[in-house]
C-alpha positions in Angstrom: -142.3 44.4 17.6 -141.9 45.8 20.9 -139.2 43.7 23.0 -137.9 43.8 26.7 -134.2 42.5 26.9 -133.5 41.7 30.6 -130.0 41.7 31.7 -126.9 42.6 34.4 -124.8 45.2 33.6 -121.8 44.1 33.9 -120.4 40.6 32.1 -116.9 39.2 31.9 -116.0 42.1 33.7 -117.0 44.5 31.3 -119.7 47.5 31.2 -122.2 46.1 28.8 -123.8 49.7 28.2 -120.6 51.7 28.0 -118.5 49.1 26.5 -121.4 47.5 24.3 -119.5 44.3 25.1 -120.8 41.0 23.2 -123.8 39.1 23.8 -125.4 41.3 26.2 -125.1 44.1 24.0 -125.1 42.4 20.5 -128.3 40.6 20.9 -130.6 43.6 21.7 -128.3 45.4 19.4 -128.9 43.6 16.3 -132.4 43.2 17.4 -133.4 46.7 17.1 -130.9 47.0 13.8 -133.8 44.4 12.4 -136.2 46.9 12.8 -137.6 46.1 16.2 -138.2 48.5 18.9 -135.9 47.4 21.4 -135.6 48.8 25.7 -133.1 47.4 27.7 -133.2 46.9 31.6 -130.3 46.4 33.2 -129.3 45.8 37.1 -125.7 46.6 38.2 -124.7 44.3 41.1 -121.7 46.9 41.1 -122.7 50.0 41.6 -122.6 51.4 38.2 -124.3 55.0 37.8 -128.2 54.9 37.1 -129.2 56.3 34.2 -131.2 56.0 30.7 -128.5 55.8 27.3 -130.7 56.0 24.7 -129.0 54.9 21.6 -131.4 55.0 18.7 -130.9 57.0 15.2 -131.7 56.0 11.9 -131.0 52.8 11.8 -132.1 51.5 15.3 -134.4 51.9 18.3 -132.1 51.1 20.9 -132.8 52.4 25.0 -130.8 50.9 27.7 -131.8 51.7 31.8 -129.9 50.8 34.5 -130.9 50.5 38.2 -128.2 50.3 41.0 -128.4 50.1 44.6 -125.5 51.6 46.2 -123.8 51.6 49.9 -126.9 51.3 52.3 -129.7 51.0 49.2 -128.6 47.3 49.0 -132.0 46.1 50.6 -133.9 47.5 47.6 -132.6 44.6 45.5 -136.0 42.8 47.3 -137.8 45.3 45.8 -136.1 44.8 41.8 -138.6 42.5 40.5 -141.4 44.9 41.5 -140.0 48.2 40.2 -138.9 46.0 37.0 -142.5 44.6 36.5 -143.6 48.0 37.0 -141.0 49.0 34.4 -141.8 46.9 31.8 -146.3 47.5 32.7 -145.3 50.9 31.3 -143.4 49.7 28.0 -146.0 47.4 27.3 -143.0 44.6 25.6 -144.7 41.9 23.0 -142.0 39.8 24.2 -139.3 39.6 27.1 -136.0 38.1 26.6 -134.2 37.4 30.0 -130.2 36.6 30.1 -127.1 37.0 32.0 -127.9 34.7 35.1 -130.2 33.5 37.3 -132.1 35.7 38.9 -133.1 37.4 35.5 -134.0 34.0 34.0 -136.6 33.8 37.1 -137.4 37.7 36.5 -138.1 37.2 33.0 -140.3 34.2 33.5 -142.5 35.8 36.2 -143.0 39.5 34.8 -143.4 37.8 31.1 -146.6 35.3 33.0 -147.7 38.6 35.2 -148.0 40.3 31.5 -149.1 37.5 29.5 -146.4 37.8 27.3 -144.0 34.9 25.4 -140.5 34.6 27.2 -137.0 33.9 25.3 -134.4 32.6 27.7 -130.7 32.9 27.0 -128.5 30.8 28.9 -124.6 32.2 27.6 -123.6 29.6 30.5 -124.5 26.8 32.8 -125.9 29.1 35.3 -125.9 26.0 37.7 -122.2 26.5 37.7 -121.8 30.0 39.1 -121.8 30.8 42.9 -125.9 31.9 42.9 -126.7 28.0 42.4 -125.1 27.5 46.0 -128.1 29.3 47.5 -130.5 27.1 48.5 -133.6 26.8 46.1 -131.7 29.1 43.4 -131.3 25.5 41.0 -134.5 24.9 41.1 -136.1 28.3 40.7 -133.4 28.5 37.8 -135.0 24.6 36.0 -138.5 25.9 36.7 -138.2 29.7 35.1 -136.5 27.9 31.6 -139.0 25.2 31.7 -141.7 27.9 31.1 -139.4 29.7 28.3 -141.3 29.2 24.9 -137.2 29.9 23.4 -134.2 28.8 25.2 -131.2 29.6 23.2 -128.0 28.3 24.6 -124.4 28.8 24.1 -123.3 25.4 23.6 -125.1 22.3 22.3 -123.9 20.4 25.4 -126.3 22.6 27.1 -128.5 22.6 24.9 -128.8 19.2 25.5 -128.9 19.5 28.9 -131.7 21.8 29.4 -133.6 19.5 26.5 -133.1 16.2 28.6 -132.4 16.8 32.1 -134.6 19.9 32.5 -137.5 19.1 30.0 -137.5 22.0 28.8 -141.0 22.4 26.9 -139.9 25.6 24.5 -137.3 25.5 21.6 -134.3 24.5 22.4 -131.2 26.3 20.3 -127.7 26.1 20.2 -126.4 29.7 20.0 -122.4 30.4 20.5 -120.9 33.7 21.4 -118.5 35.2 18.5 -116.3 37.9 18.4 -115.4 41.1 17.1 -112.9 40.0 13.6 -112.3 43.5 12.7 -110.2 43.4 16.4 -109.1 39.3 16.5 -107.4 39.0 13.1 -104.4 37.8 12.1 -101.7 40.6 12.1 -97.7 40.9 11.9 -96.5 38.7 14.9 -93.0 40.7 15.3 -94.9 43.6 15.6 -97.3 41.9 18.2 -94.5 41.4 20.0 -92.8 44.8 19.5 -96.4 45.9 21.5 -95.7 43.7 24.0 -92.0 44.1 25.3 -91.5 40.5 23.6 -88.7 39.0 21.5 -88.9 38.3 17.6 -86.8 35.1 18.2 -88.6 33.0 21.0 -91.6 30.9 21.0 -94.4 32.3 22.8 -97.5 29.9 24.4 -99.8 31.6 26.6 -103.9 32.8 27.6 -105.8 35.6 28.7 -108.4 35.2 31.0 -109.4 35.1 34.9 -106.3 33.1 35.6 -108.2 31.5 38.6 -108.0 27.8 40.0 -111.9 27.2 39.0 -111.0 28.1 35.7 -108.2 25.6 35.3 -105.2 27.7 35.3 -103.1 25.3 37.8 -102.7 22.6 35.1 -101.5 25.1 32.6 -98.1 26.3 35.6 -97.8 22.8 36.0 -97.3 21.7 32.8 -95.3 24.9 32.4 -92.5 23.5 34.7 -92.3 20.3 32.3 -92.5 22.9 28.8 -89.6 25.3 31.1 -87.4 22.2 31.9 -87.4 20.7 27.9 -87.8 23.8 25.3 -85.6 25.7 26.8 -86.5 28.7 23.6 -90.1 28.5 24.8 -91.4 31.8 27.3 -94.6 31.8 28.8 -97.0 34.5 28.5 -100.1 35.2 30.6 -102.5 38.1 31.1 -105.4 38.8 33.7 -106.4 38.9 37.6 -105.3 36.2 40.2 -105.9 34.7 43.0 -102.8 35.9 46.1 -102.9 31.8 46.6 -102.5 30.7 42.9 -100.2 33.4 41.9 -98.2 33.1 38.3 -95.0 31.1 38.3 -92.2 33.1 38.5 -89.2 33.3 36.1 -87.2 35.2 33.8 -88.9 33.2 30.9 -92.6 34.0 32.2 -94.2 37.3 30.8 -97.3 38.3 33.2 -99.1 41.2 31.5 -101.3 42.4 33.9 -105.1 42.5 33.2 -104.9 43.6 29.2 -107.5 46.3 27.8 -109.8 44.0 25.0 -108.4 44.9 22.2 -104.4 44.2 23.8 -105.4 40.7 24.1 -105.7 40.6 20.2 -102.5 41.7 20.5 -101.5 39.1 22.5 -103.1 36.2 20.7 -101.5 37.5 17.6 -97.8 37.7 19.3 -98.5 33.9 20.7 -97.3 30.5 19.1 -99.9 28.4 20.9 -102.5 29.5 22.7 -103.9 27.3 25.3 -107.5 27.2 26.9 -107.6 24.9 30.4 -111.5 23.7 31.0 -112.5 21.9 34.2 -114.2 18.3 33.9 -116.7 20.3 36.0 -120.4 21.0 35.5 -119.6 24.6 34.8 -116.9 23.1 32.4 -118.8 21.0 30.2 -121.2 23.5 29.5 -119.5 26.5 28.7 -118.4 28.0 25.5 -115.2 29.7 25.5 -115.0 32.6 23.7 -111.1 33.1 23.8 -111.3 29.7 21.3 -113.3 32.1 18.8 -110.7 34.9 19.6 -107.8 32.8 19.1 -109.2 31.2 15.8 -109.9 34.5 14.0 -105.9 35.7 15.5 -104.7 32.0 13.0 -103.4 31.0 16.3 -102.6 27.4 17.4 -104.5 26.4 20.3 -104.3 23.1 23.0 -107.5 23.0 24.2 -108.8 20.9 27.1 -110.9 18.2 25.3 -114.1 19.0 27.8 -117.5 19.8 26.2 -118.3 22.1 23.4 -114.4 21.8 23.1 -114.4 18.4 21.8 -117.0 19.1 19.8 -115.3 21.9 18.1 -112.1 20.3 18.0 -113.1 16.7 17.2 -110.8 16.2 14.3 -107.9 18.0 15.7 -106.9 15.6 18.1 -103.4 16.8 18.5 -105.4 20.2 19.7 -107.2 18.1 22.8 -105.7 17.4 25.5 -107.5 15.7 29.0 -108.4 18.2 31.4 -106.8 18.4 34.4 -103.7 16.3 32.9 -100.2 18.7 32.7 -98.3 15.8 31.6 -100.7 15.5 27.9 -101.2 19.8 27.7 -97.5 19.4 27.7 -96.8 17.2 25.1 -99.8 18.6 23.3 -98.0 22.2 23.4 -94.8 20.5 21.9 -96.9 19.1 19.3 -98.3 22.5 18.5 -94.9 24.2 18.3 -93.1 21.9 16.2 -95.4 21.0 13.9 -98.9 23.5 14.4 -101.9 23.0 12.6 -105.4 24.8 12.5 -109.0 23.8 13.3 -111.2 24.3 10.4 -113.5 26.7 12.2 -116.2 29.5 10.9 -116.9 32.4 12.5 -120.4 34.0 12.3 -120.6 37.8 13.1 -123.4 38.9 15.4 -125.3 40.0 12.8 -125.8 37.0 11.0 -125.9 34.4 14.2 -129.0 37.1 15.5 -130.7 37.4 11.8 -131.1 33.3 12.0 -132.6 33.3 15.7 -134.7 36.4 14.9 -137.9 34.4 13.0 -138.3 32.2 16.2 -138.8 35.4 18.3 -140.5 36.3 15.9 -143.1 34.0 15.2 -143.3 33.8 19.6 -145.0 37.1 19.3 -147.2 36.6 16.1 -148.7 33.1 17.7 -149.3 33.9 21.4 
């Protein structure tokens, strides 16, 4: 089967060509491992070099392209959905799969009804959540295009159950969460984690990795910080990625900001940490979104305090000590003592890609074979 996988190139701030960075890449990816013929069209909102990367061999049929406009070519984005249709008129796809955000959602939808083609829609957030939905008409462009989806695969069942009963979605609805890479989060030798890291063998260590920004929910974790600082005075902080110049790190000799880390570094981290904590928003983005540094933290054995918001609770429903309210310092504190006097684990499996894509694969499947 001949499938068009529709996509940005760049996600969570990574190349998804060069880096072959998680579900953008894996889904294609194991796709084409299954013996499908598999081309890749990517737009770079960044600038990234144009460019075919042709990856197939033995084992795969894998082509990415990439389209950028650059400097003073920033108009031509208008003209995107044509050159893509034209693209794709050319490859002749059984199916199209569109991810990555909204406009490829609507994309997808219109070039798979201009080719009379089925159309698999991956939503790996709420898309109604990022800064596209404050343009007018984008929401309901966005409801519209996955409402004519014969698949929508999701990365949470909250929004799963969203697009189910608030959009009415008419296709297949399923739930399917990011993983990660376990040969690179694993649990390893903490002192030498720590060695890695400039970090002592003898102190306790809580901490995240991330886009520490305030719409992510990194003020409640320095607030509760100052209340951790004050009490367990053996405990350090540890924190790695960008920030906001108005919602800088605390300061202190007992705070460890790392920078933004290289991927595999924040294994590193994860396995130096105590607790690891992940702050959600009560926010629509929020109580949609799946987390992937919970997976990453999991397969590192590490303790977590989690924000008990969505696919969160969900995940963590029997470890209450794990949950704490969003938004509240006071509870992630006392949930973070908890978790470093006495930890305990969530009972958690992690699929690889290649198994979560070989259980999605007969729907997309079976799109093609009955249209």
């Amino acid at each position: 089967m001949k499938i068009a996988f529709l996509c940005k190139r760049q996600y969570m701030s990574k190349d998804v060509i060069l880096d072959k960075y998680a579900r953008l890449y894996e889904i294609p990816n194991q796709l084409a491992l299954l013996g499908h013929q598999v081309e890749c069209f990517c737009l770079s909102y960044q600038s990234h070099d144009e460019g075919n990367w042709d990856e197939s061999n033995e084992l795969k049929s894998l082509i990415w392209h990439s389209k950028s406009y650059k400097r003073f070519k920033k108009a031509g984005l208008l003209a995107y959905p044509f050159v893509l249709l034209q693209q794709l008129k050319q490859y002749q796809p059984d199916i199209i799969i569109a991810a990555s955000d909204i406009p490829h959602i609507v994309w997808g939808a219109w070039c798979s009804r201009k080719l009379n083609v089925p159309f698999v829609a991956d939503l790996y957030d709420n898309f109604e959540g990022f800064g596209q939905a404050r343009i007018p008409g984008m929401k309901s462009l966005l409801r519209k295009a996955v409402c004519k989806a014969h698949l929508i695969t999701t990365t949470s069942q909250p929004l799963a159950d969203l697009v189910s009963q608030e959009y009415r979605a008419k296709g297949i609805v399923l739930s399917m969460p990011s993983t990660v890479d376990t040969q690179t989060f694993c649990q390893k030798n903490k002192i030498e984690a720590r060695k890695q890291l400039g970090l002592l063998p003898d102190k306790q260590y809580i901490g995240t990795a991330g886009g520490l920004y305030r719409d992510k929910g990194v003020e409640v974790i320095y607030q509760a910080w100052k209340n951790i600082e004050k009490e367990m005075p053996n405990v350090n902080l540890v924190i790695a990625g960008p920030y906001q110049e108005d919602c800088p790190p605390p300061a202190g000799d007992r705070v460890h900001y790392l920078g933004a880390l290289p991927h595999h570094e924040i294994a590193t981290l994860f396995q130096a940490l105590d607790v690891g904590i992940i702050s959600i928003l009560d926010t629509p983005f929020g109580r949609y979104c799946f987390p992937q540094k919970a997976y990453e933290m999991h397969a590192c054995n590490l303790p977590v305090v989690v924000a008990n918001i969505g696919e969160m609770s969900h995940l963590f429903t029997d470890l209450h000590q794990a949950l704490f309210e969003a938004g509240n310092a006071q509870d992630l504190a006392f949930k973070l003592q908890q978790q470093l006097n006495t930890p305990v684990h969530a009972l958690v499996a992690i699929d690889d890609w290649e198994t979560i894509i070989k259980r999605i694969e007969p729907f997309i499947t079976s799109l093609a074979l009955e249209y």
